[in-house]
MARBA-688128 format. One line per field, with one value per residue (C-alpha): x, y, z; residue in three letters; residue number from 1. Coordinates in nm, 3 decimals, m for minus. Layout:
<nodes>
east = [X,...]
north = [Y,...]
up = [Z,...]
r = [Ala,...]
k = [NUM,...]
</nodes>
This chain:
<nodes>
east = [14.251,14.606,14.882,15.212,15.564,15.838,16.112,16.332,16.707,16.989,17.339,17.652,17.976,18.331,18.334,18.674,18.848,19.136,19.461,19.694,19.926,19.665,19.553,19.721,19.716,19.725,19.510,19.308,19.079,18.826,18.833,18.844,18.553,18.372,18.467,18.676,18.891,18.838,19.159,19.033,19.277,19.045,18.661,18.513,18.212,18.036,18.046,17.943,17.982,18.141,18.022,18.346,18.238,18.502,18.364,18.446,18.449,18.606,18.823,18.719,18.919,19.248,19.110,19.132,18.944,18.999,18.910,18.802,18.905,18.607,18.941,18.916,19.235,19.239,19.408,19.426,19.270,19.340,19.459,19.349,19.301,18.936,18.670,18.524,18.143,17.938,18.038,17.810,17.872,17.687,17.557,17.796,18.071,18.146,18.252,18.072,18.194,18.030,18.288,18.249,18.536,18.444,18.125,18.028,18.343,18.437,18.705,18.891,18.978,19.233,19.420,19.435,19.270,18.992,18.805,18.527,18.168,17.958,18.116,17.883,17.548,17.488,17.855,17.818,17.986,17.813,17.776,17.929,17.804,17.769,17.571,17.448,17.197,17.188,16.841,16.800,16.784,17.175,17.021,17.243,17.048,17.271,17.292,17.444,17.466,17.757,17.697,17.285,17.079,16.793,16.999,17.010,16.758,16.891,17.068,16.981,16.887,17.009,16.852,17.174,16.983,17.177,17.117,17.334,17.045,17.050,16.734,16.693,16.411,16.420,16.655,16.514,16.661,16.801,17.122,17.020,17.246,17.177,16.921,16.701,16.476,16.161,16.131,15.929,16.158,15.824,15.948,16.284,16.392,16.610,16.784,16.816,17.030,17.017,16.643,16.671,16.443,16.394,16.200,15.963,15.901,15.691,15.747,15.473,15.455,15.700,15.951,15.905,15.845,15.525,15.360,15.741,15.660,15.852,15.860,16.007,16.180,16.502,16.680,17.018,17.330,17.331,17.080,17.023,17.303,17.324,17.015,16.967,16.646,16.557,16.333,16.047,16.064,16.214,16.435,16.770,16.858,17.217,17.247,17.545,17.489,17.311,17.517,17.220,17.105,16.691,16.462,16.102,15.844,15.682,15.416,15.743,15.687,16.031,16.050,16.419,16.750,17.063,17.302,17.672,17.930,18.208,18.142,17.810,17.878,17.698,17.769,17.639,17.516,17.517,17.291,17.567,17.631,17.511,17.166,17.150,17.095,17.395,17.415,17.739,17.746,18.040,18.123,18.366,18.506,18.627,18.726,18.534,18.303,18.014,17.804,17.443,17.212,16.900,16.788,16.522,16.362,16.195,16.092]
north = [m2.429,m2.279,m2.518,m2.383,m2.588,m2.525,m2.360,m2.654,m2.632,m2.660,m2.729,m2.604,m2.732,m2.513,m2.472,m2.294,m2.059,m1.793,m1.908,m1.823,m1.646,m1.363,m1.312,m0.983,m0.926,m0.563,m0.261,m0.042,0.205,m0.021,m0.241,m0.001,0.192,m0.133,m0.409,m0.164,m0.365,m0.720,m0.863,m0.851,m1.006,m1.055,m0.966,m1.137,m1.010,m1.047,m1.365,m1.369,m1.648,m1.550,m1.775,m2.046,m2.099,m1.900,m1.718,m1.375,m1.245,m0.925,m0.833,m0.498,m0.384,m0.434,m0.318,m0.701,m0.864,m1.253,m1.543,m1.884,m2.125,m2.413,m2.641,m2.407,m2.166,m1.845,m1.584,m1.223,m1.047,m0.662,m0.472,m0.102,0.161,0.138,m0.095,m0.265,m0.457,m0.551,m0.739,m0.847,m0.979,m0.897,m1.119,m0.937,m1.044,m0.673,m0.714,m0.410,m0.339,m0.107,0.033,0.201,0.460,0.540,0.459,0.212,0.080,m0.164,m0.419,m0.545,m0.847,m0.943,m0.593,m0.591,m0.229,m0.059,0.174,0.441,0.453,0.679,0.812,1.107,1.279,1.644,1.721,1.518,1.290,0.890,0.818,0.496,0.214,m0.141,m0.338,m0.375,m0.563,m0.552,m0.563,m0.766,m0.459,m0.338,m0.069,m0.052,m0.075,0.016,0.090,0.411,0.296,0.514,0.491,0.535,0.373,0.450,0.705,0.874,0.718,0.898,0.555,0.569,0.333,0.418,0.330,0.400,0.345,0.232,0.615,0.764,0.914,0.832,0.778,0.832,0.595,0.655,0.883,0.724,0.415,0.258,0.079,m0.051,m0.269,m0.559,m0.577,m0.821,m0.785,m1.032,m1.310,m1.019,m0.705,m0.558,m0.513,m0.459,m0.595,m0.403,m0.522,m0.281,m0.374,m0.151,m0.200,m0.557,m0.636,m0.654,m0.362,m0.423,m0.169,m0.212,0.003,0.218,0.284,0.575,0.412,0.509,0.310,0.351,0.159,0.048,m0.154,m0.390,m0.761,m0.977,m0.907,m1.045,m0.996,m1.012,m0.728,m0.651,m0.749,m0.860,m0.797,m1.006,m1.137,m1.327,m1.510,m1.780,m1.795,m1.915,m1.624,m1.743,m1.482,m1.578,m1.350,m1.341,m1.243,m1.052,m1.192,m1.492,m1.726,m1.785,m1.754,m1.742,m1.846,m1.645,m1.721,m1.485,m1.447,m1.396,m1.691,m1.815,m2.162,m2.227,m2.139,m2.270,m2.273,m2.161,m2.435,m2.179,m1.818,m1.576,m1.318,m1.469,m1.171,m1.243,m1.531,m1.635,m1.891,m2.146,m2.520,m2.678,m2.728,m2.374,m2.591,m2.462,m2.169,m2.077,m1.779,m1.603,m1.587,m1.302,m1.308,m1.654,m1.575,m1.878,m1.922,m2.205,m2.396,m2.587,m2.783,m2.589,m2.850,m3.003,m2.681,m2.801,m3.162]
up = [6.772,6.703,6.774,6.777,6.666,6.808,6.605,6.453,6.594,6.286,6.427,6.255,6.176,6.080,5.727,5.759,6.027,5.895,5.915,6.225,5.954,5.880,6.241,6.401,6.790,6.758,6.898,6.580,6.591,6.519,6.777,7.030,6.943,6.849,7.092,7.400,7.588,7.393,7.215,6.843,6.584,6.351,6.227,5.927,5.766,5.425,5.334,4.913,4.674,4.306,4.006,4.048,4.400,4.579,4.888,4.940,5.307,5.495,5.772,5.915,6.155,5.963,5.568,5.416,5.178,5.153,4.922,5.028,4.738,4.741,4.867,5.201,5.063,5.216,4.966,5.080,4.790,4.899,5.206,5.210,5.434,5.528,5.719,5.465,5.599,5.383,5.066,4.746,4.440,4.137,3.843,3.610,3.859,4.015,4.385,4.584,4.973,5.180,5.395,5.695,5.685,5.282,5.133,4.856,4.731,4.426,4.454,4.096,4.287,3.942,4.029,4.387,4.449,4.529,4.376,4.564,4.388,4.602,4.924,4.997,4.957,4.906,4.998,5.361,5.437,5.540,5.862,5.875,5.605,5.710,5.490,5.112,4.860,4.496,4.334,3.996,3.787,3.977,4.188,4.491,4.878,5.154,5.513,5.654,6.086,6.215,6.573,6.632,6.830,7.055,7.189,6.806,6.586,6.285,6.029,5.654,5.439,5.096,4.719,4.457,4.105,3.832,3.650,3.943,4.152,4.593,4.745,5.148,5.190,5.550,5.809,6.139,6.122,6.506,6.412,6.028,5.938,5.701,5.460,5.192,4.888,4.903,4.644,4.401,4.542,4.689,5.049,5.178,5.507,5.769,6.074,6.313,6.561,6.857,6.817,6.846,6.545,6.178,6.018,5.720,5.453,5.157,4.840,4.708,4.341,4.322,4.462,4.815,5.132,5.325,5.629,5.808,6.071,6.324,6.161,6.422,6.734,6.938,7.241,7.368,7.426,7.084,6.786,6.438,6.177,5.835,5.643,5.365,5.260,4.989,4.686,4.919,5.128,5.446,5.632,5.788,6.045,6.200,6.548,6.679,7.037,7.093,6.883,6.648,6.333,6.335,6.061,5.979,5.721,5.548,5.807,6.016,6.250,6.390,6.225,6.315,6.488,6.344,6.636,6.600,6.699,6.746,6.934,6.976,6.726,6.445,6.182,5.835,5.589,5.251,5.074,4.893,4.769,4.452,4.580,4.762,5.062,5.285,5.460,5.557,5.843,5.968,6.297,6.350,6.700,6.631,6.264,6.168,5.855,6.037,5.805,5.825,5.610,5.557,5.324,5.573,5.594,5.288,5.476]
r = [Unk,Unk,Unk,Unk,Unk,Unk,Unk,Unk,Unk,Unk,Unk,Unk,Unk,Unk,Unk,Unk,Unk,Unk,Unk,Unk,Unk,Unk,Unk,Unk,Unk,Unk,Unk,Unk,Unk,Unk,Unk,Unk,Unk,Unk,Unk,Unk,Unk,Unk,Unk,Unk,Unk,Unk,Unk,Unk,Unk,Unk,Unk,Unk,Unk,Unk,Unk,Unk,Unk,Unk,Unk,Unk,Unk,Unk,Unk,Unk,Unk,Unk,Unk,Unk,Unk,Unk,Unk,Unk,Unk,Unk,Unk,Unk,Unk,Unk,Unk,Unk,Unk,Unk,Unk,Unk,Unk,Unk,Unk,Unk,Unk,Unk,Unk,Unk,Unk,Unk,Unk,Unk,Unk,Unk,Unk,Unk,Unk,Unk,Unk,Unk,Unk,Unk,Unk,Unk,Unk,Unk,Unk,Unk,Unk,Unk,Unk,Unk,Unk,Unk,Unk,Unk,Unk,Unk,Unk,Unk,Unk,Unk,Unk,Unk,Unk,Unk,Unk,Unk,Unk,Unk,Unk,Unk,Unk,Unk,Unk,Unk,Unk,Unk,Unk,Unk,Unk,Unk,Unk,Unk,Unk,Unk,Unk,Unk,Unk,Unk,Unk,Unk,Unk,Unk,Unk,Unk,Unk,Unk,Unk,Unk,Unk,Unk,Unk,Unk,Unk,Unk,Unk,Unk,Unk,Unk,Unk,Unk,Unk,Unk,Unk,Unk,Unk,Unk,Unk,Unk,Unk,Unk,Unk,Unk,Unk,Unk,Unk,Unk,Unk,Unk,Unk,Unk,Unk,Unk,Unk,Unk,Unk,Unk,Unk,Unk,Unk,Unk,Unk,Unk,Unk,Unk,Unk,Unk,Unk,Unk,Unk,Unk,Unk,Unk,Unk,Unk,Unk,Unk,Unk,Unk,Unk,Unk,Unk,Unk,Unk,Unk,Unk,Unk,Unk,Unk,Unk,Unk,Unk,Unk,Unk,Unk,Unk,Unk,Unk,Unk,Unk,Unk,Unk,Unk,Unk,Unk,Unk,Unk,Unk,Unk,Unk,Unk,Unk,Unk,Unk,Unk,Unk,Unk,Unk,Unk,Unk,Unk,Unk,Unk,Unk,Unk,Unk,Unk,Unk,Unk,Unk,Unk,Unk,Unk,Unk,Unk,Unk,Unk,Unk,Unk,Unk,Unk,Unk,Unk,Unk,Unk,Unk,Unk,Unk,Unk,Unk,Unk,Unk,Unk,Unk,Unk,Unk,Unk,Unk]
k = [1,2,3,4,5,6,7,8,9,10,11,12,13,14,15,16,17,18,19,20,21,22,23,24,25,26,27,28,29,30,31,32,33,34,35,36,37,38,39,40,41,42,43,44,45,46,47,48,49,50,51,52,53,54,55,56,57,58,59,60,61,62,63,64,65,66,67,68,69,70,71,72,73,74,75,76,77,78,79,80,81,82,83,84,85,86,87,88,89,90,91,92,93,94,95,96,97,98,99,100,101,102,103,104,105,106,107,108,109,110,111,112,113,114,115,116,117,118,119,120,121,122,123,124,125,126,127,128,129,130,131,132,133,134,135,136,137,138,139,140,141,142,143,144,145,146,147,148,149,150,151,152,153,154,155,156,157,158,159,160,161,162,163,164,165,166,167,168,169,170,171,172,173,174,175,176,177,178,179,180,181,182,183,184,185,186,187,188,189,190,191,192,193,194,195,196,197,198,199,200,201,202,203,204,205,206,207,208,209,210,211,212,213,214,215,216,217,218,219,220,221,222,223,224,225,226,227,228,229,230,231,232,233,234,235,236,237,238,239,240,241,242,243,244,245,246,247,248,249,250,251,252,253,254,255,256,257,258,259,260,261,262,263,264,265,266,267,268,269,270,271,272,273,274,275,276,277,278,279,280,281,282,283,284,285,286,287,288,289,290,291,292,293,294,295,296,297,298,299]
</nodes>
């Protein structure tokens, strides 16, 4: 007999919220093709720890890029013209955006500036770019959204290798957004959001993905968003609606929600503290980073 448990519920705390000095009550271009008709003085996104513990995270609609001392500091690193999304940091301490108005960007945090890396393939243009995840040997996976859906089921995910050459490992995506090497970088995980569900795609041995299939599905106005996942394979899955970040094992069973304390757009998250038993989650409406012990996971 099969006896299910229900999924365990994590609460969160505020880690940090930005500072009323960096919020702006203005209209952009952003905002009103992304949230019509909702004040938006802020949007934080990509939330990545550098090696001294400072976390990284960015402000799309208004081309920021702040740093979040480990004494809860917020120093604005760069302001641009751009959107940047999706944020890593790499082992060799490069800081990698993907930005929706320009491609795969590079910040020298030390200088202030960007830099562009790849902003195009075969002469077009991307879509729109929202999310990234470096692979151990610095090959570059990225989303290219725009604005599909079901409507247009035509987002990219991107492989940039480290030699220079863009794979298209598929061109149907609904809404990809982020995105997560397994433990052993055999599979790479894809939340599409207008879909409302996390796509799984195993690599074959060229290279290429085969066999995509649906791994878990949500609900709710809009749909997954950030992942991350841990060394023993668990996937943390942000949602942009339901003020929740979910937890699958490997078998994608849904093991956990860790509820957001602040608003419902729970963005992105990032693995952190000296353990790696926090996860800290950004929840952008509110311009909040949330936090919550993930620790018992492993009770």
């Amino acid at each position: 007999m099969y006896l299910e448990t229900p999924p365990r519920l994590i609460e969160t705390q505020i880690f940090t919220a930005m500072p009323d000095e960096f919020r702006r009550k203005v209209r952009t271009d952003w905002a009103d093709a992304n949230r019509p008709g909702e004040a938006t003085d802020c949007f934080i996104e990509g939330p990545s720890f550098d090696a001294d513990g400072n976390l990284y995270v960015v402000d799309i609609p208004f081309g920021r890029i702040f740093k979040i001392t480990p004494d809860k500091k917020w120093l604005l690193v760069v302001e641009y013209e751009g959107w940047p999304n999706g944020l890593k940091i790499a082992r060799d301490g490069r800081i990698l955006v993907a930005d929706y108005m320009h491609g795969i960007m590079e910040l020298d945090a030390r200088a202030g500036r960007m830099r562009k890396v790849f902003t195009s393939r075969n002469s077009e243009s991307f879509r729109g770019c929202n999310d990234l995840h470096l692979a151990s040997n610095g090959d570059i996976y990225f989303t290219d959204q725009g604005q599909t859906g079901l409507h247009d089921p035509t987002g990219r995910v991107y492989r940039l290798k480290t030699d220079g050459r863009l794979d298209c490992l598929i061109d149907t995506g609904i809404s990809p957004n982020g995105l997560v090497l397994d433990p052993r970088e055999a599979v790479l995980f894809v939340a599409m959001t207008r879909d409302n569900a996390v796509w799984r795609m195993p690599f074959m041995k060229d290279g290429s993905v085969s066999k995509v299939g649906r791994f878990c599905s949500t609900f709710g106005p809009s749909g997954p968003d950030g992942m991350t996942m841990d060394q023993a394979g668990r996937l943390f899955v942000a949602h942009a609606s339901l003020g929740h970040v979910f937890v699958f094992a490997p078998n994608g069973e849904l093991i956990a929600r860790i509820k957001s304390c602040a608003g419902q757009s729970c963005t992105n998250v990032a693995i952190g503290g000296e353990q790696r038993d926090r996860l800290f989650i950004t929840e952008s409406v509110t311009g909040s980073v949330l936090v919550a012990d993930i620790g018992a996971l492993d009770g």
